[in-house]
Backbone as a ProteinNet text record, in pm:
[ID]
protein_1_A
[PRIMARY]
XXXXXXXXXXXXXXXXXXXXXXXXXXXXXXXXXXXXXXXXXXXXXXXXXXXXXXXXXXXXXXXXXXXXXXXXXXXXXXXXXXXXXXXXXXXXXXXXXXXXXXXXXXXXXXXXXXXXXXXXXXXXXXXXXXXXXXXXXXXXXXXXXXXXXXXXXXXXXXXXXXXXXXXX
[TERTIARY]
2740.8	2872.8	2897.5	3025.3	3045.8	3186.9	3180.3	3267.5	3267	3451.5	3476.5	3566.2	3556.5	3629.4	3703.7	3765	3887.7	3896.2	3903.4	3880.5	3989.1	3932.6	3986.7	3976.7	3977.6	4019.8	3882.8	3955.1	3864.6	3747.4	3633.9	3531	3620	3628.9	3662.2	3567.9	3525.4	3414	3499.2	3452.5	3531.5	3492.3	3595.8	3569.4	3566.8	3494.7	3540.4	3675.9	3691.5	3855.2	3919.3	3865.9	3955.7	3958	4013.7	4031.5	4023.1	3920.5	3970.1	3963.1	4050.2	4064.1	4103.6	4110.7	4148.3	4349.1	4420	4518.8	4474.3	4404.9	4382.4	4388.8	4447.5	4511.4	4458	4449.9	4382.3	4313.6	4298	4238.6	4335.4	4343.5	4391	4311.2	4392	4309.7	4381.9	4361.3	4487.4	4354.7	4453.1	4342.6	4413.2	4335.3	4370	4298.9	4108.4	4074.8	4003.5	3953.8	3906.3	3766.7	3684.1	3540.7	3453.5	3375.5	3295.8	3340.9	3435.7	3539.1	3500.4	3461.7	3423.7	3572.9	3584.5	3627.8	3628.5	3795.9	3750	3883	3842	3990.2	4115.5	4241.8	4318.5	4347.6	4335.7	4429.3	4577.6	4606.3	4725.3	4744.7	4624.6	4669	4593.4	4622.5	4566.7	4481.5	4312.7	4231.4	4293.5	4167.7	4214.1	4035	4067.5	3942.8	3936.1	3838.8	3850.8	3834.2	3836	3810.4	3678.9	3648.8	3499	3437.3	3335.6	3230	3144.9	3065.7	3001	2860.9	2799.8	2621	2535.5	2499.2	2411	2512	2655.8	2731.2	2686.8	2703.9	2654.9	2813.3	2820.1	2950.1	2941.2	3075	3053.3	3191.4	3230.3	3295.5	3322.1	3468.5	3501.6	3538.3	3514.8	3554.2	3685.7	3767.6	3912	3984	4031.7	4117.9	3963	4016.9	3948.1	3751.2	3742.1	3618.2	3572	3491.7	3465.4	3322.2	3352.2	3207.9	3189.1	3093	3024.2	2938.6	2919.9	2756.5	2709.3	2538.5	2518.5	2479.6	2431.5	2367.1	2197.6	2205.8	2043.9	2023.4	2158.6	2110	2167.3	2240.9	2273.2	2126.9	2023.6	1903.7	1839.3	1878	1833	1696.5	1629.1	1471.9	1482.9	1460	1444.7	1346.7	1225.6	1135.8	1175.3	1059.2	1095.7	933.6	940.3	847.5	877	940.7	1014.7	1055.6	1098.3	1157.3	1332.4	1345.6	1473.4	1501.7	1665.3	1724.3	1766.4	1730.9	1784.6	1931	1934.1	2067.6	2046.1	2128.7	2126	2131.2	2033.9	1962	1891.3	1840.5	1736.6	1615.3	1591.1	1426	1387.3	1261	1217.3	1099.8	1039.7	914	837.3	781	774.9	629	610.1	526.1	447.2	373.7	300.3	178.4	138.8	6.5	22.8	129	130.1	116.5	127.7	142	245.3	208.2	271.2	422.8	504.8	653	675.5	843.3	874.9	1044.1	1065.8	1146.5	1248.2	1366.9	1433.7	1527.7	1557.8	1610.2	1764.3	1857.9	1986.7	2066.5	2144.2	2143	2226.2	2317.2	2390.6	2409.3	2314	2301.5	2393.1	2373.3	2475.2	2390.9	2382.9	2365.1	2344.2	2213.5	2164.1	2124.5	2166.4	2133.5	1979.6	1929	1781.1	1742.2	1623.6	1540.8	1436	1363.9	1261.8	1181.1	1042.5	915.4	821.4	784.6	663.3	554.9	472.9	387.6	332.8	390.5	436.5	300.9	231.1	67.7	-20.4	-4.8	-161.1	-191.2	-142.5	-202.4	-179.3	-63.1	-47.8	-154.4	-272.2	-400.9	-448.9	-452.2	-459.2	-351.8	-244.1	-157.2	1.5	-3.3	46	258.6	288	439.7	480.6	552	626.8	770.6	787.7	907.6	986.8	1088.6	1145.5	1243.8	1261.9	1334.9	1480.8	1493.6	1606.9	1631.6	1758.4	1823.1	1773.2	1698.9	1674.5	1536.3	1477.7	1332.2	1304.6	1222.4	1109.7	1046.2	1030.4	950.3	958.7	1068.8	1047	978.6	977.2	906.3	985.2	1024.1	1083.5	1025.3	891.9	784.6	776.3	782.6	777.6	664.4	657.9	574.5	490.1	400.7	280	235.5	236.4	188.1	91.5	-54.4	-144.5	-259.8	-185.2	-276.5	-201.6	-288.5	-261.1	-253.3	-108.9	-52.7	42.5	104.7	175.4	297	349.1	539.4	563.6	693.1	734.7	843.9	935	1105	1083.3	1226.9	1271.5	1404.2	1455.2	1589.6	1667.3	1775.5	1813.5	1901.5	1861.9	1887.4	2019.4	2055.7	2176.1	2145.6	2026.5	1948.7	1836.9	1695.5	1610.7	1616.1	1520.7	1486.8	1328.4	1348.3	1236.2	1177.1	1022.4	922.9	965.3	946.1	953.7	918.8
5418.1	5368.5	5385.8	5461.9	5465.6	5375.8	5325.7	5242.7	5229.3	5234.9	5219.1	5089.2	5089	4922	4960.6	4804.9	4816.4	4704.1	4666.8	4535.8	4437.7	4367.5	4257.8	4289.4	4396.1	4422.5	4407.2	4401.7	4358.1	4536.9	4506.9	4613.3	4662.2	4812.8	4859.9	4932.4	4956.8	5098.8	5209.2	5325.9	5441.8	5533.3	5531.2	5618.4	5799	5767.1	5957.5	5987.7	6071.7	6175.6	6112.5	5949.9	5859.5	5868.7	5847.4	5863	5709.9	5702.1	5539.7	5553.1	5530.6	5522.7	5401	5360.9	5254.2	5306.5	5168.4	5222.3	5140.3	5028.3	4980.9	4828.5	4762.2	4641.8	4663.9	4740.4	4699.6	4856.7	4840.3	4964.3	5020.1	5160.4	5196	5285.4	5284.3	5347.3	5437.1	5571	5677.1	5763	5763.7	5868.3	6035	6093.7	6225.3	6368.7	6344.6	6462.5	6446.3	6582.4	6610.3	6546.8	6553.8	6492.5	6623.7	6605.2	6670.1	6734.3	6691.4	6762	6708.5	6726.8	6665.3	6587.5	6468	6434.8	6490.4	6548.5	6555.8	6539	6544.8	6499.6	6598.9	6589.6	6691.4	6700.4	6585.6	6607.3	6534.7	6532.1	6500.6	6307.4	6273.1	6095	6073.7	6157	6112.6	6157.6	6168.7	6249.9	6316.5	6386.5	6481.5	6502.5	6569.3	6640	6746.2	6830.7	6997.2	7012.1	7105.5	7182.8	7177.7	7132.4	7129.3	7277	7241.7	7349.9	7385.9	7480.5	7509.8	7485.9	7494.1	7471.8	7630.9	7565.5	7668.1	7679.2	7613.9	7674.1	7528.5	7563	7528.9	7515.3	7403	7361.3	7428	7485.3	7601.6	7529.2	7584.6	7594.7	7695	7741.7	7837.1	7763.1	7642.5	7558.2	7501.7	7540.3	7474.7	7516.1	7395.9	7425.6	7377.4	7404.2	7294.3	7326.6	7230.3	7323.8	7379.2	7472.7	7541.7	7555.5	7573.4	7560.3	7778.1	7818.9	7930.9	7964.3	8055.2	8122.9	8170.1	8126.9	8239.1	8341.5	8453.2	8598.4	8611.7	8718.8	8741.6	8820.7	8800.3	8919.3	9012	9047.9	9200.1	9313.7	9203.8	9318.9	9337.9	9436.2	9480.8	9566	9527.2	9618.6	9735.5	9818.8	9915.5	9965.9	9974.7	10010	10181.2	10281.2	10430.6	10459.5	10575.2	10620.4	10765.6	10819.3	10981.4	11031.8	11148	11197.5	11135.1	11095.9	11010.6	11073	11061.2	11054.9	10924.3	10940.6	10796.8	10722.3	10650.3	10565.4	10456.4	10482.7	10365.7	10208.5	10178.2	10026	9981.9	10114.2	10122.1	10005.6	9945.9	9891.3	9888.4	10028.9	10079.7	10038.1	9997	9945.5	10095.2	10144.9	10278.6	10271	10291.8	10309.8	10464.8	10486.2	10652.5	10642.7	10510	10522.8	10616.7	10686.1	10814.7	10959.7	10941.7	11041.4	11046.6	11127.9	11168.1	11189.6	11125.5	11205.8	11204	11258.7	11253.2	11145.8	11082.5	11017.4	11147.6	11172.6	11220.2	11130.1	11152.8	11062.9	11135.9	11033.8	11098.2	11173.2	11259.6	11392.2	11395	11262.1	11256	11111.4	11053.5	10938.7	10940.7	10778.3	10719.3	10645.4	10623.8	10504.8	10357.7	10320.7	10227.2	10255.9	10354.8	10368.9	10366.5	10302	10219.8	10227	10261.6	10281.3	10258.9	10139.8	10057.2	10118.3	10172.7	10170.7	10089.3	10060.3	9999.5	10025.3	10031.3	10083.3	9917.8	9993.5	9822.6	9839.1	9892.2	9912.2	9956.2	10000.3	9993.3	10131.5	10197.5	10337.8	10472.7	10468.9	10499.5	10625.3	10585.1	10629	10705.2	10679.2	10816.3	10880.6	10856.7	10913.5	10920.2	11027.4	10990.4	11013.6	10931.4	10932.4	11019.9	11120.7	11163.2	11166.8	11132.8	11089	11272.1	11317	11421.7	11416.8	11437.8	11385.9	11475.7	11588.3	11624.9	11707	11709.5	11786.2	11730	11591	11552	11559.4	11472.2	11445.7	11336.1	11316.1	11182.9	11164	11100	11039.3	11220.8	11280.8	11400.4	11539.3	11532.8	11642.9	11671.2	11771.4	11822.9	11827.7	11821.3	11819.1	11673.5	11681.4	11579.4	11457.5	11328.9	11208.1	11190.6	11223.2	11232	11059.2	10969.6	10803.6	10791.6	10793.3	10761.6	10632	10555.5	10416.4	10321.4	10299.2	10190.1	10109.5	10029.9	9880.2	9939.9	9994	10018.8	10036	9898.5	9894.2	9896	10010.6	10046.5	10102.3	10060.9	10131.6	10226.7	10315	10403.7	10390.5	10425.4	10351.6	10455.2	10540.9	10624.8	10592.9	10667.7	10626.3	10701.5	10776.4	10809.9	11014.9	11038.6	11171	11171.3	11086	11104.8	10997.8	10918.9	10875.7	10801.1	10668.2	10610.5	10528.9	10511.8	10420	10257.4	10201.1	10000.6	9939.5
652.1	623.2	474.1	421.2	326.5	293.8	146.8	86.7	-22.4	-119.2	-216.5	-217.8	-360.7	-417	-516.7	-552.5	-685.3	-708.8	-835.9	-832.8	-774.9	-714.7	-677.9	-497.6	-470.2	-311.9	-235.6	-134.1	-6.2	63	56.4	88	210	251.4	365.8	433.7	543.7	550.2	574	563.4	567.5	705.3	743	882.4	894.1	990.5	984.2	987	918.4	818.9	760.7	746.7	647.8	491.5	431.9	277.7	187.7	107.3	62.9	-119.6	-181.1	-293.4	-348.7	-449.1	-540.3	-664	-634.1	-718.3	-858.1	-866.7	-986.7	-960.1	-854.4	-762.1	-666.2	-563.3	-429.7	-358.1	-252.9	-227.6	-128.1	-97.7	2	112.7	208.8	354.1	418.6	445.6	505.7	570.7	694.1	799.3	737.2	661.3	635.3	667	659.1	673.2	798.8	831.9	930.7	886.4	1005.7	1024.9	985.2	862.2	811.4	714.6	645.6	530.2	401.1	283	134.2	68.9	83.8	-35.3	-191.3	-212.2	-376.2	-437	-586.3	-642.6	-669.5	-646.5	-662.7	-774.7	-832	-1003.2	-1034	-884.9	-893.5	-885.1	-863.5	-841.4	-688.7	-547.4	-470.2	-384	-349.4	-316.6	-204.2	-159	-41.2	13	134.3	199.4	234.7	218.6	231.4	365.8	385.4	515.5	560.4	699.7	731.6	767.8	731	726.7	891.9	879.6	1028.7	1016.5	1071.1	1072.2	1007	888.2	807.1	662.2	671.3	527	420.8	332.5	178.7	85.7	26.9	-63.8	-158.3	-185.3	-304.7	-369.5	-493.8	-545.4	-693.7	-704.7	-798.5	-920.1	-950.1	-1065.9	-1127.8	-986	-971.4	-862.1	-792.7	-654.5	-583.2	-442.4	-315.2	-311.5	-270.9	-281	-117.4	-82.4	7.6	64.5	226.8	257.7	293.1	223.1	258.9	306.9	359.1	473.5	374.1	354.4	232.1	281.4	217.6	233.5	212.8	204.7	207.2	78.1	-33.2	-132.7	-144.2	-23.7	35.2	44.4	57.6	124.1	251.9	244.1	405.4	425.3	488.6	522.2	611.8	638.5	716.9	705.5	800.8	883.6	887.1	866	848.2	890.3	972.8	1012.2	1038.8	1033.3	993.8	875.7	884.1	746.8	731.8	629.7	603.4	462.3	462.2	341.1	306.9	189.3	101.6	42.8	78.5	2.7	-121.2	-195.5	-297.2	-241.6	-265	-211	-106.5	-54.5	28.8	0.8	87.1	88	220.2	195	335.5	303.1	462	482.4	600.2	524.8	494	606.6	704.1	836.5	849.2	774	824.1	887.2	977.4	1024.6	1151.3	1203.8	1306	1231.2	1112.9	1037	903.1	831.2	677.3	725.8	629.2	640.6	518.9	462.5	364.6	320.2	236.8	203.2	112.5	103.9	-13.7	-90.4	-157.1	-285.8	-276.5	-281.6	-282.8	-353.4	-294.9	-363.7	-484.9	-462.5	-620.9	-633.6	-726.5	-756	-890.3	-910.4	-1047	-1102	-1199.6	-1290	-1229.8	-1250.8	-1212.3	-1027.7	-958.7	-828.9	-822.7	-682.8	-673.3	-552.5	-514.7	-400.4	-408.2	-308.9	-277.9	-207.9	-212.4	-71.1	-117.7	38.1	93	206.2	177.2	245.2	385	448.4	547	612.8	635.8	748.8	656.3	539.8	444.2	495.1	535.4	626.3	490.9	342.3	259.8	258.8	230.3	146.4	293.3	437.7	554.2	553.9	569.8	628.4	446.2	384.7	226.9	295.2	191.2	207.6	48	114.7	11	-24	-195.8	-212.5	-272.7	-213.6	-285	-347.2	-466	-578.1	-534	-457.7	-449	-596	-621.1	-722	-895.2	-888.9	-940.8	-997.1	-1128.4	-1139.1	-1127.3	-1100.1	-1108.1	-1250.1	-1332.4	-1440	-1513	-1541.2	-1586	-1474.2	-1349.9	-1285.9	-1169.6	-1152	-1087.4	-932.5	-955.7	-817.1	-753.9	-642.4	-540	-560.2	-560.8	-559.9	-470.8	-409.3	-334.4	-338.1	-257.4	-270.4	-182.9	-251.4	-122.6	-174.7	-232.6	-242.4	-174.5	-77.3	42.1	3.3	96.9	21.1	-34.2	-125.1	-255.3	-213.1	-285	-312.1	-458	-462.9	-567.1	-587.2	-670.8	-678	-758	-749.4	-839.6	-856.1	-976.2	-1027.5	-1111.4	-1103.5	-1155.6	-1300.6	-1368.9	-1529.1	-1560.3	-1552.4	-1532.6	-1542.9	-1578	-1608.1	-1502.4	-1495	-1394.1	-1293.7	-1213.5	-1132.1	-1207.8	-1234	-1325.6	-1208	-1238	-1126.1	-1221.9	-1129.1	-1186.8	-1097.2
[MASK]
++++++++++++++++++++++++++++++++++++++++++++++++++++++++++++++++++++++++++++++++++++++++++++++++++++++++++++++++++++++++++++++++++++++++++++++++++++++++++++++++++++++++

């Protein structure tokens, strides 16, 4: 049970979508928001309640005006599992599978500035079975020749500088 006061007035409890504020003299009571909605202040003299939220959203706010319930994200990262030869996209994070055998990854053919691509060696199989990265039109760390990865286990990006394709 929630409840506000003012001086002099009588305790109320507050119901679901009810609103209870103080004018300075007594308290008041107005059925206004919906059930599961945040109380907050408008600015203007008399509260309000936002809009209710769904199961899993989180109270956000932009630092003026109502505040809001949002779904969060994951980052915007997505995993993808690769066990063939694949071409690459900027923001790839592949969980990079060669225990059937070696394939090759290529690196996209016209990257930008700051463009980034993630492997992982998701089965440790790296060091039997090697994944190769082909730089495409591009270099790698200065070399025009393809990245050969055969230490098992090993996750590692490459991040285009606006000239090569750098390891980090």
């Amino acid at each position: 049970m929630s409840f506000f006061t003012s001086p002099g007035a009588v305790v109320a409890p507050l119901t679901a979508g009810g609103v209870a504020y103080g004018t300075g003299s007594q308290a008041k009571m107005t059925s206004a928001g919906a059930a599961g909605g945040v109380l907050y202040s408008t600015g203007a003299g008399a509260p309000s309640f936002s809009a209710a939220g769904t199961a899993g959203q989180v109270l956000t706010s932009n630092g003026a005006g109502v505040p809001t319930f949002t779904t969060l994200s994951t980052g915007g990262i997505t995993y993808v599992t690769k066990t063939a030869n694949y071409t690459a996209v900027n923001g790839d994070f592949l969980l990079c599978n060669t225990s059937a055998g070696a394939f090759t990854i290529t690196l996209p053919a016209s990257p930008v500035l700051n463009d980034q691509v993630y492997f992982q060696d998701s089965t440790g199989s790296f060091s039997t079975n090697a994944l190769t990265i082909d730089p495409g039109s591009k270099n790698i760390m200065g070399s025009s020749g393809v990245l050969v990865t055969t230490l098992a286990n090993a996750g590692f990006g490459l991040f285009y500088n606006g000239t090569q394709w750098r390891i980090w």
